[in-house]
BAFI-3210 file (N, C-alpha, C; in Angstrom, 3 decimals, decimal comma, padded with zeros to 6 digits):
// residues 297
n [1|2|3|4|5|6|7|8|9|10|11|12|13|14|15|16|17|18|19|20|21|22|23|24|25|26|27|28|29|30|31|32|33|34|35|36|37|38|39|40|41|42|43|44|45|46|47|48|49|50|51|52|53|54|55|56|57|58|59|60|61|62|63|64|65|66|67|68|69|70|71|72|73|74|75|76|77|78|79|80|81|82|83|84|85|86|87|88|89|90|91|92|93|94|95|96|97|98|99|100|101|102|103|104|105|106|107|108|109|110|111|112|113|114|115|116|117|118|119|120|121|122|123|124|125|126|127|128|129|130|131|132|133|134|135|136|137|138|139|140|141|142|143|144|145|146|147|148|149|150|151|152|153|154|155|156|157|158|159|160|161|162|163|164|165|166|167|168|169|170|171|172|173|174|175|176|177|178|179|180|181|182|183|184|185|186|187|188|189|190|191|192|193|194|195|196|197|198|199|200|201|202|203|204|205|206|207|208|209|210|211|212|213|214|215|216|217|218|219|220|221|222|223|224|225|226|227|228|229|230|231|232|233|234|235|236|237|238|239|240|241|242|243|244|245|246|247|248|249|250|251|252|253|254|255|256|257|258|259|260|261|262|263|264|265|266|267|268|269|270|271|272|273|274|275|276|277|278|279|280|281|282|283|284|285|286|287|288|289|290|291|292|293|294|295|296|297]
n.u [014,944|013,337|010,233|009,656|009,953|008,482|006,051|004,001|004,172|001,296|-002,166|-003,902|-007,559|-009,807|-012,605|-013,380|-015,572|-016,959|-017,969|-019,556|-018,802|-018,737|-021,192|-020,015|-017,695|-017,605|-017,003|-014,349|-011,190|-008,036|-004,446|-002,300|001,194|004,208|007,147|009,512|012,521|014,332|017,534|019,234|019,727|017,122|014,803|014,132|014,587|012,557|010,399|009,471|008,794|006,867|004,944|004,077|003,066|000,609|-000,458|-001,067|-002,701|-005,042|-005,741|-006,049|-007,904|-005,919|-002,866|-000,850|002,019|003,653|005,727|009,476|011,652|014,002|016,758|018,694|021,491|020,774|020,904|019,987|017,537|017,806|017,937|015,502|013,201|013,151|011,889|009,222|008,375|006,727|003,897|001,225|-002,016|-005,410|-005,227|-002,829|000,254|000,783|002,872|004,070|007,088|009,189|010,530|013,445|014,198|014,881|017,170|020,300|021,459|020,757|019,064|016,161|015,719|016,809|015,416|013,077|013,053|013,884|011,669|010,020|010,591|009,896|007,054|005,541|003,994|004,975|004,189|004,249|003,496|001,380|-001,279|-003,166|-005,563|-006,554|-008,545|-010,446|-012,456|-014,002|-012,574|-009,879|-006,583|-004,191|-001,055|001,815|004,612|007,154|006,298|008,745|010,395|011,338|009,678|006,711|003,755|000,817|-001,564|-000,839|-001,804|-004,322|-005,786|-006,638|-008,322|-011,523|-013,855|-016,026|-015,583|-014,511|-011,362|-008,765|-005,326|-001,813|000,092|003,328|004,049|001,750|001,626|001,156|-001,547|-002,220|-001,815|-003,575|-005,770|-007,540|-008,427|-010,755|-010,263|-010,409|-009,777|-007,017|-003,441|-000,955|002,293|005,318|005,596|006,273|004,260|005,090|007,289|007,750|005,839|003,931|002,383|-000,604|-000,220|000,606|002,021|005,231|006,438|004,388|004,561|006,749|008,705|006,947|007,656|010,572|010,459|010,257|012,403|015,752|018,204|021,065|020,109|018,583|020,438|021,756|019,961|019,077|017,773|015,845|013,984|013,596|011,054|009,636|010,875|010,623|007,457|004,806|002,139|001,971|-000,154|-001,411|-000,518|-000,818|-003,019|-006,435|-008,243|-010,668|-010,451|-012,443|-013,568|-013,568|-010,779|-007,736|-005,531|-003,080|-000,217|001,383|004,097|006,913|009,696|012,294|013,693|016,306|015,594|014,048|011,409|009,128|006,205|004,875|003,730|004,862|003,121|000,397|-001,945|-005,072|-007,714|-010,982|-013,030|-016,489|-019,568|-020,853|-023,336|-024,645|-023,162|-020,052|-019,774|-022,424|-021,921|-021,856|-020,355|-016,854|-015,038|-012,722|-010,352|-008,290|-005,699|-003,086|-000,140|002,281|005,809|009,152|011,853]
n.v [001,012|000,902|-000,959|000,085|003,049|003,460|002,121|-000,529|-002,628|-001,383|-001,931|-000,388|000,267|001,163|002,698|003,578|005,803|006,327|008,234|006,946|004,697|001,581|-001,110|-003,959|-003,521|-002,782|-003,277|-003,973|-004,350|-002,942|-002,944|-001,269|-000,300|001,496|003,899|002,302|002,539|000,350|-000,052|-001,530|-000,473|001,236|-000,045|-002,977|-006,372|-008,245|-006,912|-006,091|-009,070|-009,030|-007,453|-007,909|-010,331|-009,707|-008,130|-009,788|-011,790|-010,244|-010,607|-009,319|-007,364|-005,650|-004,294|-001,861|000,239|003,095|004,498|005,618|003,306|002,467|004,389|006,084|005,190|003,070|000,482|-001,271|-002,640|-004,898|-007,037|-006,478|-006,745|-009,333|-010,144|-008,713|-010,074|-012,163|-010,777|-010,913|-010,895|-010,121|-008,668|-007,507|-006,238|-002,647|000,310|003,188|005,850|007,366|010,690|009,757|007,394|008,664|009,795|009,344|009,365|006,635|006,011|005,844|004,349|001,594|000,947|001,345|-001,338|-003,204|-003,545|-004,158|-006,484|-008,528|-008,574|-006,403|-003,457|-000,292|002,622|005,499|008,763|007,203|005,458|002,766|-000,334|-002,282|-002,839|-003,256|-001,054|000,621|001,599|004,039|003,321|005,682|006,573|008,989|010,459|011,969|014,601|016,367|015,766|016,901|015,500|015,472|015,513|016,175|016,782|015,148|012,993|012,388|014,672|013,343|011,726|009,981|012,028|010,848|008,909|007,184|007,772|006,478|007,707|007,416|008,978|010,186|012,375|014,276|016,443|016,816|017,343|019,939|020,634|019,093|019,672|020,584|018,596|015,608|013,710|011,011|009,440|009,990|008,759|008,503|009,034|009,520|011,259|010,148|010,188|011,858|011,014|012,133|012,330|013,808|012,967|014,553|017,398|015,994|016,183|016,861|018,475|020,112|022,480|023,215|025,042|027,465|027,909|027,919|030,319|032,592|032,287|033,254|033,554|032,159|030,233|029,431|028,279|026,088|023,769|020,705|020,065|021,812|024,100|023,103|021,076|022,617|021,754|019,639|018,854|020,741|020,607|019,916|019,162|017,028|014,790|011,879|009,416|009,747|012,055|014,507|016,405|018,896|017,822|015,175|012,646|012,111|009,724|009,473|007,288|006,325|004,639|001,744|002,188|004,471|007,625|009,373|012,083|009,680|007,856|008,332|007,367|007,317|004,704|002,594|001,279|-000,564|-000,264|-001,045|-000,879|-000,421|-000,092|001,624|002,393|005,406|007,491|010,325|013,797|014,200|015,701|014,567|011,641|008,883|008,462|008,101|004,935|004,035|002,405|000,866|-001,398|-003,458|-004,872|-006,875|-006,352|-007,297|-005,165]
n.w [016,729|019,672|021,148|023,500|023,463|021,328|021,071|020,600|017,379|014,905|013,790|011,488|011,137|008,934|007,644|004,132|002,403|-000,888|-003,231|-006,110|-006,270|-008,067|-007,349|-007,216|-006,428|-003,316|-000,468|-000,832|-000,123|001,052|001,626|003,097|003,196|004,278|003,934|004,777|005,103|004,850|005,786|007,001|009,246|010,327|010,229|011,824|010,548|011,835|013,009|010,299|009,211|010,654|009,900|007,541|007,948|009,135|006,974|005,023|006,666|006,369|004,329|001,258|-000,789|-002,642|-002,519|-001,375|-002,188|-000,154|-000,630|-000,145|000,448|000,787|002,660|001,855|000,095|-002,578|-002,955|-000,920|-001,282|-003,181|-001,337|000,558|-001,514|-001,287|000,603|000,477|-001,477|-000,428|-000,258|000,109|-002,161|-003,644|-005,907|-006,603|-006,266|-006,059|-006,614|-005,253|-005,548|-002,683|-001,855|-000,605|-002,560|-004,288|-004,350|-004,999|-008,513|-009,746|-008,371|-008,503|-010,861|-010,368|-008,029|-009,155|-010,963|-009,698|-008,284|-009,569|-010,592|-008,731|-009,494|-008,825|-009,065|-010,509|-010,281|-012,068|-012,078|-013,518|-014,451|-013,042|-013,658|-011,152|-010,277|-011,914|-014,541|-013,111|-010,894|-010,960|-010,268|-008,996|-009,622|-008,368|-008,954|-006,763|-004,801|-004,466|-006,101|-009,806|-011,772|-010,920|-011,760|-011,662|-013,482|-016,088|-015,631|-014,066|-015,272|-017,610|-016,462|-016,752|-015,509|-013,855|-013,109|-009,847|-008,033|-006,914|-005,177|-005,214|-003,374|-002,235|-000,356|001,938|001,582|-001,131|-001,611|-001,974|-004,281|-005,683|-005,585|-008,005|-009,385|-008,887|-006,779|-004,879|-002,655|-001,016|-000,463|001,472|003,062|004,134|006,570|008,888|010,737|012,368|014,414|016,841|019,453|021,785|024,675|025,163|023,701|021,206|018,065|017,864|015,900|014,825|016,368|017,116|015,193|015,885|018,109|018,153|016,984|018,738|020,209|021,207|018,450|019,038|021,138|019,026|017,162|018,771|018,992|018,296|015,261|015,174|013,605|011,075|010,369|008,832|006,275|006,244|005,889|005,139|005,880|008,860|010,503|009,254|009,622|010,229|010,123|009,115|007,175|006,264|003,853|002,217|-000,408|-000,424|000,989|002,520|003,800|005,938|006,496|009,170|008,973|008,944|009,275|010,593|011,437|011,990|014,322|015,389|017,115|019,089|021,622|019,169|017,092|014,392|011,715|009,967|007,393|007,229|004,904|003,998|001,154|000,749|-000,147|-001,099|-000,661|-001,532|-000,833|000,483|003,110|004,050|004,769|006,294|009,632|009,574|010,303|012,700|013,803|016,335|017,258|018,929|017,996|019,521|019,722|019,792|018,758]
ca.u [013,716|012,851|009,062|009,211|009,810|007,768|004,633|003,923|003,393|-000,541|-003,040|-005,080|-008,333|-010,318|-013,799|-013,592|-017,152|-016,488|-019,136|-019,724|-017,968|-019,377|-021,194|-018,842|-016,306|-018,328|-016,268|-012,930|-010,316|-006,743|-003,487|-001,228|002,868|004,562|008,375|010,078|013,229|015,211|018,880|019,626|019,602|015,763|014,083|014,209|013,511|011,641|009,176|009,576|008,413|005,488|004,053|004,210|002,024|-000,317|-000,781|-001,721|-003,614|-005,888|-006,689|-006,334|-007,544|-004,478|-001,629|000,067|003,348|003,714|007,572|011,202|011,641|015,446|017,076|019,921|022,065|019,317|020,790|019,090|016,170|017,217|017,413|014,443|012,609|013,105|010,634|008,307|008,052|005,798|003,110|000,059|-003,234|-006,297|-005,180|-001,936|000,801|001,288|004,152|005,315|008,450|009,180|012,175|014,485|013,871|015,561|018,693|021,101|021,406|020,051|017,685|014,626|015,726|017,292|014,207|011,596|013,742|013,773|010,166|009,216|010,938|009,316|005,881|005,140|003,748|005,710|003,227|005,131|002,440|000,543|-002,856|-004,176|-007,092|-006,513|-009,928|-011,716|-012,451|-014,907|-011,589|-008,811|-005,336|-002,775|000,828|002,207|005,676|007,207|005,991|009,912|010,689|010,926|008,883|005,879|003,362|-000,477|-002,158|-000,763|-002,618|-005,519|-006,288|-006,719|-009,338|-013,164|-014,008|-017,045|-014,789|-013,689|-010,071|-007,698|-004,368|-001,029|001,229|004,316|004,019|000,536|001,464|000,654|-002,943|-002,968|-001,523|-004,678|-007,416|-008,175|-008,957|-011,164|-009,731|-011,452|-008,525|-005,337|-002,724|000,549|003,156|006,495|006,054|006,342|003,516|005,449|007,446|008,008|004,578|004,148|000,586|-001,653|000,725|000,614|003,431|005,900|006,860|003,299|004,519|008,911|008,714|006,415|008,666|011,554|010,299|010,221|013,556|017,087|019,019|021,990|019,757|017,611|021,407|022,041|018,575|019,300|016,554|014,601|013,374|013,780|009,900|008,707|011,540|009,808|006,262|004,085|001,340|001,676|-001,989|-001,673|000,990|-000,914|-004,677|-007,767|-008,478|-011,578|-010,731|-013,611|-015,162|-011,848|-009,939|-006,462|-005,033|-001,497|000,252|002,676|005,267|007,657|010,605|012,336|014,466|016,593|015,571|014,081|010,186|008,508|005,208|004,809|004,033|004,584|001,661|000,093|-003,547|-006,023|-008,667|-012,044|-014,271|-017,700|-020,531|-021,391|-024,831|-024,499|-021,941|-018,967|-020,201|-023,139|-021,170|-021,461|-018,813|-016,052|-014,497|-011,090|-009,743|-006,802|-005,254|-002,112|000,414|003,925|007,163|010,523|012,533]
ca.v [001,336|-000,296|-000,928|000,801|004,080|003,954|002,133|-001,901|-002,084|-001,570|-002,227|000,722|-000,110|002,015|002,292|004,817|005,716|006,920|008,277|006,231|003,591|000,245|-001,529|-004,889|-003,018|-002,340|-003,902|-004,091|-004,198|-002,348|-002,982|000,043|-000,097|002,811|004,186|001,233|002,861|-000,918|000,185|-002,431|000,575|002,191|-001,147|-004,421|-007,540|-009,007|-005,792|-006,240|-010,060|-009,340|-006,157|-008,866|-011,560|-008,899|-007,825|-011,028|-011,894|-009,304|-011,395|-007,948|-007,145|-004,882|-003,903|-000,652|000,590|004,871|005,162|005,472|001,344|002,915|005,660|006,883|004,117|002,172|-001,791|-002,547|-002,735|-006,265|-007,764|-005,835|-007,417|-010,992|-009,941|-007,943|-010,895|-012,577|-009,866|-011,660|-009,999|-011,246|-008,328|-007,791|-004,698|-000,796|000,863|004,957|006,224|008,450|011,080|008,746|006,486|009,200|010,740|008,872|009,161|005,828|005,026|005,505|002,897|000,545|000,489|000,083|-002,654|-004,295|-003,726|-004,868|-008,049|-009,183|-008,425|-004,976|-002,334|000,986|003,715|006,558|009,934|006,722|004,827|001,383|-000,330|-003,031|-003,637|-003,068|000,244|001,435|002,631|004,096|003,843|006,454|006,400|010,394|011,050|012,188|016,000|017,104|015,486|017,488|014,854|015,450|016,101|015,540|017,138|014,240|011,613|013,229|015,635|012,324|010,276|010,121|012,357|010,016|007,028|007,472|007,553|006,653|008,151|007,322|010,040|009,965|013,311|014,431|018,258|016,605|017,525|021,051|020,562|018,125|020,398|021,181|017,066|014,854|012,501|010,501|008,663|010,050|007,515|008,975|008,643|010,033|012,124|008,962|010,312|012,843|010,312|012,632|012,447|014,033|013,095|016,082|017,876|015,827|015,642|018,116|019,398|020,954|023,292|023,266|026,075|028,520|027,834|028,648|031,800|032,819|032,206|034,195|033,322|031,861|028,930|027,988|027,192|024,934|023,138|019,943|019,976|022,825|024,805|022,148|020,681|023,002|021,206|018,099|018,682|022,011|020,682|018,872|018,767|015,572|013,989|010,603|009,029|010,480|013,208|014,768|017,959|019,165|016,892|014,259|011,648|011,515|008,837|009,047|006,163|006,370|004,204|000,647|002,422|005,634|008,230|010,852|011,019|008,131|007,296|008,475|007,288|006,809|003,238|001,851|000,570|-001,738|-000,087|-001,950|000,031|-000,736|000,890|001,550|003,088|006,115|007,766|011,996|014,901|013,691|016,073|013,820|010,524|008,266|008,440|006,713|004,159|003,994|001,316|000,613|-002,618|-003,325|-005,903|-006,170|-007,528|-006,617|-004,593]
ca.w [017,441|020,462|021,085|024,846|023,451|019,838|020,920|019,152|015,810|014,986|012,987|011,662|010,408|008,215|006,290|003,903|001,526|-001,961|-004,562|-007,025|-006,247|-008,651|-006,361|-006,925|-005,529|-002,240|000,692|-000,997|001,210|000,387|002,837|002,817|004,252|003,727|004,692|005,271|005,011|004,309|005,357|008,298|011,129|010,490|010,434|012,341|010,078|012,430|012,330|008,598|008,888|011,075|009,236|006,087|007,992|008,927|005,880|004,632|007,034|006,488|002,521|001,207|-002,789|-003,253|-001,484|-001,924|-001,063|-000,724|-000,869|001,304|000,648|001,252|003,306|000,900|-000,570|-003,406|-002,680|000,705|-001,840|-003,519|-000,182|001,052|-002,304|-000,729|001,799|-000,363|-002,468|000,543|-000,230|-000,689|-002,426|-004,911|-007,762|-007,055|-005,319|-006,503|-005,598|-006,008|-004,856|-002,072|-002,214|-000,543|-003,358|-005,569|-003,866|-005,578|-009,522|-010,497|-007,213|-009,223|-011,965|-009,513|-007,439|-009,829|-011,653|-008,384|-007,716|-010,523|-011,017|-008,505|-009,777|-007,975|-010,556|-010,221|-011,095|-011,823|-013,084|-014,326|-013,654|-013,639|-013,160|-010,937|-009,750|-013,458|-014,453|-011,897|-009,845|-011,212|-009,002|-009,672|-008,921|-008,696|-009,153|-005,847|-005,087|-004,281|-007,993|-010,978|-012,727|-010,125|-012,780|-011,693|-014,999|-016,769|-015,189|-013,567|-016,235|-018,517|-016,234|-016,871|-013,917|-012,828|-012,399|-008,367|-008,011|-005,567|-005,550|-004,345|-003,529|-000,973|000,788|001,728|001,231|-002,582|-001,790|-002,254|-006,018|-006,331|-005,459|-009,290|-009,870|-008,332|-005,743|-003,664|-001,320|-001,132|000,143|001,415|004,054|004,598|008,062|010,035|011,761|013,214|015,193|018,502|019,568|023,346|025,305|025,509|023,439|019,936|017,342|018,506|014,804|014,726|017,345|017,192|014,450|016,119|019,436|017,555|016,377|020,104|020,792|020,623|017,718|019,964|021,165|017,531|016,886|019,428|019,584|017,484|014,489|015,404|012,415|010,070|010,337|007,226|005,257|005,504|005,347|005,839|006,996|009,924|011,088|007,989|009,897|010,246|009,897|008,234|007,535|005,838|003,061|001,772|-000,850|-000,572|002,113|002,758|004,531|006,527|007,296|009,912|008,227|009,420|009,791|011,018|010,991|012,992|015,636|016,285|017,002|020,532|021,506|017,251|017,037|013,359|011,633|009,015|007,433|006,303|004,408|003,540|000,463|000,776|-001,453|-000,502|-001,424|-001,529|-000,527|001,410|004,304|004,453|004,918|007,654|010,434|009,309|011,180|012,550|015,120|016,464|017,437|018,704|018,119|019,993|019,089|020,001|017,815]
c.u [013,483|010,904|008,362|009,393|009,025|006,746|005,029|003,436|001,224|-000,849|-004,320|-006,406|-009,416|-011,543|-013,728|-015,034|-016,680|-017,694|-018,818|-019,079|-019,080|-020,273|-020,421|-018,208|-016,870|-017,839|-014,411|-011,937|-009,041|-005,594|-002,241|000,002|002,971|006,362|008,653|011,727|014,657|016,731|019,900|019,999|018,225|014,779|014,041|013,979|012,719|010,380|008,728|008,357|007,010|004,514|003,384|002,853|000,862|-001,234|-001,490|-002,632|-005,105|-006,482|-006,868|-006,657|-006,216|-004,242|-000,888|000,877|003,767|004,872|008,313|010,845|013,311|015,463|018,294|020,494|020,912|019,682|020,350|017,850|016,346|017,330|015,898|013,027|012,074|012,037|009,241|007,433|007,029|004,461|002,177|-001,287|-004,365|-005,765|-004,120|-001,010|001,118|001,646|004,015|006,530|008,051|010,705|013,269|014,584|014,727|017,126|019,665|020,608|020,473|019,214|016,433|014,687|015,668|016,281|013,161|011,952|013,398|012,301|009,430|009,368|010,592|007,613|004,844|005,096|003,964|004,811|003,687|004,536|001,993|-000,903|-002,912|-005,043|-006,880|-007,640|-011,232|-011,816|-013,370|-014,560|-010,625|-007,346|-004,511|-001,775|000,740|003,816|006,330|006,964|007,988|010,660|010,206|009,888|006,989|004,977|001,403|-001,353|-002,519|-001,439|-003,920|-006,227|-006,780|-007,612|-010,649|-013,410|-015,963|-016,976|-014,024|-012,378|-009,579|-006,447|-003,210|-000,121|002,344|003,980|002,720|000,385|000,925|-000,798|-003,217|-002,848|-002,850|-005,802|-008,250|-008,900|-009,930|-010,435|-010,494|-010,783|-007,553|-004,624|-001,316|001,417|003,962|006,689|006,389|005,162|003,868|006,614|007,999|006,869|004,179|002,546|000,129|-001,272|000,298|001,988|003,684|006,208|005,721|003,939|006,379|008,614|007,980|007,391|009,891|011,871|010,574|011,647|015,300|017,766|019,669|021,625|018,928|018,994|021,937|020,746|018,767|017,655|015,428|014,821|013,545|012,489|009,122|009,850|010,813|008,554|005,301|003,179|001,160|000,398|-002,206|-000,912|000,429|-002,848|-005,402|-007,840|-009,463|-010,852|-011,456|-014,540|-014,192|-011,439|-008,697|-006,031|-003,231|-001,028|001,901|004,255|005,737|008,725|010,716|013,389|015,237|015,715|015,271|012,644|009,913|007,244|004,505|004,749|004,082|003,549|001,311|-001,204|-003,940|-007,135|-009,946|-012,580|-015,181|-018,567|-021,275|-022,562|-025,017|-023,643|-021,378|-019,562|-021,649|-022,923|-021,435|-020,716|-018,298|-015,115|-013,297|-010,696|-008,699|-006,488|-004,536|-001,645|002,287|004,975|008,522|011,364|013,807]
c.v [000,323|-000,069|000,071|002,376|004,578|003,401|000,538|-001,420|-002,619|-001,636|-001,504|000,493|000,795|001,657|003,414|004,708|006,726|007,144|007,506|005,065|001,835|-000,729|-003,318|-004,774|-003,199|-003,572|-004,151|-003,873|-003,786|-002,603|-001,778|-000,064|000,750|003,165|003,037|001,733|001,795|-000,711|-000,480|-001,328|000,737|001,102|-002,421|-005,506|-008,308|-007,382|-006,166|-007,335|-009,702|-008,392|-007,042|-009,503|-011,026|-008,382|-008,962|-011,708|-011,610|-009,984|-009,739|-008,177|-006,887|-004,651|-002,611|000,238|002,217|004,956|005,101|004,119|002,153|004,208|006,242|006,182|003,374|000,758|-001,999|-002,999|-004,087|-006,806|-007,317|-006,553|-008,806|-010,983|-009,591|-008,630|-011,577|-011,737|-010,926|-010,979|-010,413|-010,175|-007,732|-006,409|-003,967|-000,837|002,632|004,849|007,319|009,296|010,581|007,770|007,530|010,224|010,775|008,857|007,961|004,841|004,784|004,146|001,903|000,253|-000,164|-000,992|-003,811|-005,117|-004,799|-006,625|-008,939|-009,093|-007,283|-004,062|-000,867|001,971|005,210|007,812|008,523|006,144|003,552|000,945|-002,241|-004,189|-003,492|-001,871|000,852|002,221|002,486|003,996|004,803|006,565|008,327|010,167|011,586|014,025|016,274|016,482|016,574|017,120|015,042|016,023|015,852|015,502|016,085|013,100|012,102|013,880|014,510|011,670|010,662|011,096|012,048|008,636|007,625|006,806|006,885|007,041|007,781|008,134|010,384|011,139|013,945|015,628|018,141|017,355|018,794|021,466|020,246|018,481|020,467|019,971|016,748|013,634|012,100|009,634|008,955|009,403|007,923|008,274|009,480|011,143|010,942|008,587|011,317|012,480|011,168|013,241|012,685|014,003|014,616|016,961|017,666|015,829|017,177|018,818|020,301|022,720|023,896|025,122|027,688|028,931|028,534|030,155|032,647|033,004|032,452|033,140|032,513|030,735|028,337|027,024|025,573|023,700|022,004|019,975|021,068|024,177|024,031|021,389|021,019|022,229|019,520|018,160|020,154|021,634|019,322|018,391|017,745|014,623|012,355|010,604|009,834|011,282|013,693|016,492|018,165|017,970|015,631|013,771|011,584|011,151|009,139|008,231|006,649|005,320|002,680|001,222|003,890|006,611|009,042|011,546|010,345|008,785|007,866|008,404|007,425|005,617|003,747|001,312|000,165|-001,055|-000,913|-001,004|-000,680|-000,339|000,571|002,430|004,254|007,841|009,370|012,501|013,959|014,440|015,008|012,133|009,708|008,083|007,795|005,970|004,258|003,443|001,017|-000,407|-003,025|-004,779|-006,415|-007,273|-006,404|-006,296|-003,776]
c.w [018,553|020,673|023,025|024,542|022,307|019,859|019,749|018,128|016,200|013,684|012,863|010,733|009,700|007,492|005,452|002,738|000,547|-002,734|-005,926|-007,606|-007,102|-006,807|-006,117|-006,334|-003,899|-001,232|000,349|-000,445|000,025|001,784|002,683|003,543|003,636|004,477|005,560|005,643|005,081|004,629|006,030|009,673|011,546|010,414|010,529|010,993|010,795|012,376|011,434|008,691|009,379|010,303|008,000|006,209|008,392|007,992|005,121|004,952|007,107|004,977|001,909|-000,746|-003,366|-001,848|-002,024|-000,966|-001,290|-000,220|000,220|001,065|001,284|002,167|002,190|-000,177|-001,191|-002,961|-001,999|-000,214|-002,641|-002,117|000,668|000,021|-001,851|000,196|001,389|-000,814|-001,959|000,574|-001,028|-001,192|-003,931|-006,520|-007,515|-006,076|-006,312|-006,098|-006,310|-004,975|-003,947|-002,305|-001,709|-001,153|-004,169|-005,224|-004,547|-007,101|-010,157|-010,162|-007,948|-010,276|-010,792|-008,547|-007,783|-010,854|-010,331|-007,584|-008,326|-011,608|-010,159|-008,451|-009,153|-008,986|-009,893|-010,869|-010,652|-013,138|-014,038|-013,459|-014,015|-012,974|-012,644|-010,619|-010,395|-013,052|-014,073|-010,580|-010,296|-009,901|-009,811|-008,867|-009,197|-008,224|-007,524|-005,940|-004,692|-006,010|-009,015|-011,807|-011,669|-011,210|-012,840|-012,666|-015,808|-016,759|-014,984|-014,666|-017,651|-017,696|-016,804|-015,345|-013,247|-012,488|-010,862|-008,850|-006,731|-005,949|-004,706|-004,283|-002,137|-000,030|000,379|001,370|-000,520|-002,602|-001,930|-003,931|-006,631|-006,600|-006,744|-009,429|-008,868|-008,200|-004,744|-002,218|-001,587|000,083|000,577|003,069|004,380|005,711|008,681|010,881|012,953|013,981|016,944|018,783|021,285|023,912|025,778|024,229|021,626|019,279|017,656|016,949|014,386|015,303|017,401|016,757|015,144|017,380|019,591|017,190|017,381|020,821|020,252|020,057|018,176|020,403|019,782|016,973|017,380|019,358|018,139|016,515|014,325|014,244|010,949|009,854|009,263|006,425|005,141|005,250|005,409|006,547|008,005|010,903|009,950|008,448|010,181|010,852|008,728|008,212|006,443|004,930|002,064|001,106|-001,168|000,722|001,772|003,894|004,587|007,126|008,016|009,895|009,364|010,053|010,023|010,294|011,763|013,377|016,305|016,636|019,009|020,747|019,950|017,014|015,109|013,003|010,185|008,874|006,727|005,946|003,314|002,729|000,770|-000,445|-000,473|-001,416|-001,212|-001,358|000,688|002,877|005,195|004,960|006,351|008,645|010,200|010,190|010,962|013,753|015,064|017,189|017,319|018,577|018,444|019,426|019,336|019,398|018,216]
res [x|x|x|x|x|x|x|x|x|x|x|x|x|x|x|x|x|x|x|x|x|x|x|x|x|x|x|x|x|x|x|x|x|x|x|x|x|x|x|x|x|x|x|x|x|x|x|x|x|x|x|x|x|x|x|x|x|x|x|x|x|x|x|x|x|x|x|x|x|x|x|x|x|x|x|x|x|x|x|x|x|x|x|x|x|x|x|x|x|x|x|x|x|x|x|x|x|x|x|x|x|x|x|x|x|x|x|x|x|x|x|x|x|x|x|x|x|x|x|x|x|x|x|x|x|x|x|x|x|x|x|x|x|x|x|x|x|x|x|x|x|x|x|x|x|x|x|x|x|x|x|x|x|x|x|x|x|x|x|x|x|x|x|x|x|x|x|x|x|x|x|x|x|x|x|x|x|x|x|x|x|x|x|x|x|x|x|x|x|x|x|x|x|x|x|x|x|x|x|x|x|x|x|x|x|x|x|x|x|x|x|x|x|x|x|x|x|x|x|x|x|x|x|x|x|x|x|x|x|x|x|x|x|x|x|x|x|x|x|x|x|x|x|x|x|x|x|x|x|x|x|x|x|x|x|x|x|x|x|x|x|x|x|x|x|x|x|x|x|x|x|x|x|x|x|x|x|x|x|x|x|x|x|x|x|x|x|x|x|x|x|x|x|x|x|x|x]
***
C-alpha cells in the first residue's frame, strides 16, 4: 500500500449511547483494529507499529480485535503476536476470528493458541464480562463458519444487560435481528477499499453494472461480479450505521487485499459509551470525527 493512493492511516472517533448502560461504565472508551491481514505483502510494519501507538495512546479500557490477523498461510501470526503483545488497555484485549483466520485446517487452533499466549481472549460463540456484568462482550464464530452459532450465546444473556458484540462480517446482523444487540463490531470489507469521490465504494455499484453488460466483457473485467461473494450489503462497508433499535460499527481495517486500497485510508477506532435515556431513534447525534495521521507505507 502506498499512502498516495489509500489515504493516511486515521483515527475514527466515535460516541456511541447504549440503553442501560451502568452508569460506571458511562465514558468507557473501547479501541477497535480489525483485518490486519499479517502476511509481509498486505501490511507494512511500520503501519503495524503506528496503529499500535495509537491505540495506546488513546488509554483505552479494552481493545478488540474483529479478525483476518492472516491472509491464508496461519504463521505470520507468531511474528505478528510480537507486535500485538504491545497492546496496552486497563481490562485487557478480545479477539474473534475472521474467515481468513480459518482457510487452512488448523488456522483456528494455531491462531487462538497464539493469541492467547500472549494474553488475548479468543471468544469464539462465547461471552465475557470484561467490564463487570453491566456489559456483556460476545465473540461470534465467523458467519461463513459452520460453527457460526448466535442462539448459543445470545439466546443465554439476561436481555437487560446491554451487549456488545463482535462479529467479523457485518452481513452477521441480519442473523442477529431476533437478540438484542446494542454495538455490533465488525470488519472484513476493508471499507470497500476502491472508494471513487462522488461515486462511493465502487462494489456498491460493480454488480448492478455488470448486469448491464454482454457476457463477453463480465469475462474480461477483472473482479467484476464477485462483490456479493464477499459481503451483500455493501451500504455496511465502513462506519456507523444506525438499524433500527441497534449500532453497527465498520472498521475499515490495517491491511489489504486484491486489489489494493484507493482513496480507503486504514484506520484505528476509538469508541466511546454513553448512557442513553429512551428509544434509540431518540438518541442524540452521535459523533464521528476523523483525524488523520500519515506515514509512509
Amino acid at each position: 500500500m502506498h499512502r498516495y493512493f489509500t489515504g493516511p492511516l486515521t483515527i475514527e472517533e466515535v460516541a456511541v449511547s447504549l440503553a442501560d448502560l451502568p452508569a460506571e461504565l458511562e465514558g468507557i472508551k473501547l479501541v477497535q483494529l480489525s483485518d490486519l491481514h499479517f502476511d509481509g505483502r498486505c501490511l507494512s510494519e511500520q503501519l503495524l507499529a503506528q496503529a499500535i501507538d495509537i491505540a495506546n495512546a488513546a488509554k483505552p479500557d479494552l481493545v478488540v480485535l474483529t479478525g483476518d490477523y492472516v491472509t491464508n498461510d496461519p504463521s505470520p501470526i507468531h511474528q505478528l503476536t510480537g507486535w500485538l503483545k504491545r497492546l496496552a488497555s486497563r481490562r485487557g484485549t478480545f479477539a474473534v476470528l475472521g474467515n481468513h483466520d480459518l482457510y487452512h485446517r488448523n488456522s483456528r487452533s494455531v491462531i487462538t493458541q497464539a493469541l492467547t499466549a500472549i494474553g488475548i481472549e479468543v471468544l469464539w460463540n462465547r461471552v465475557a464480562y470484561p467490564l463487570g456484568p453491566g456489559l456483556a462482550v460476545v465473540g461470534l464464530a465467523d458467519l461463513w463458519s459452520r460453527k457460526f452459532n448466535p442462539a448459543l450465546v445470545l439466546g443465554e444473556l439476561d436481555p437487560g444487560v446491554p451487549r456488545l458484540v463482535l462479529a467479523h462480517n457485518p452481513d452477521s446482523a441480519i442473523s442477529l435481528q431476533e437478540w438484542r444487540v446494542d454495538l455490533q463490531l465488525s470488519g472484513h470489507t476493508h471499507g470497500g477499499q476502491v472508494v471513487l469521490p462522488g461515486l462511493g465504494t465502487v462494489s456498491r455499484w460493480v454488480d448492478p453494472v455488470r448486469a448491464c453488460l454482454p457476457k463477453k466483457v463480465r469475462r474480461i473485467v477483472p473482479f467484476m461480479g464477485k462483490s456479493q461473494q464477499v459481503v451483500r450489503h455493501w451500504e455496511w462497508s465502513q462506519g456507523l450505521h444506525h438499524l433500527g433499535d441497534r449500532y453497527l460499527y465498520v472498521n475499515r481495517g490495517l491491511g489489504t487485499y486484491r486489489p489494493g486500497r484507493l482513496f480507503c485510508p486504514p484506520e484505528v477506532t476509538v469508541i466511546t459509551l454513553v448512557r442513553r435515556n429512551g428509544p434509540l431513534d431518540q438518541a442524540p447525534e452521535t459523533q464521528n470525527t476523523l483525524a488523520g495521521h500519515q506515514l509512509c507505507c
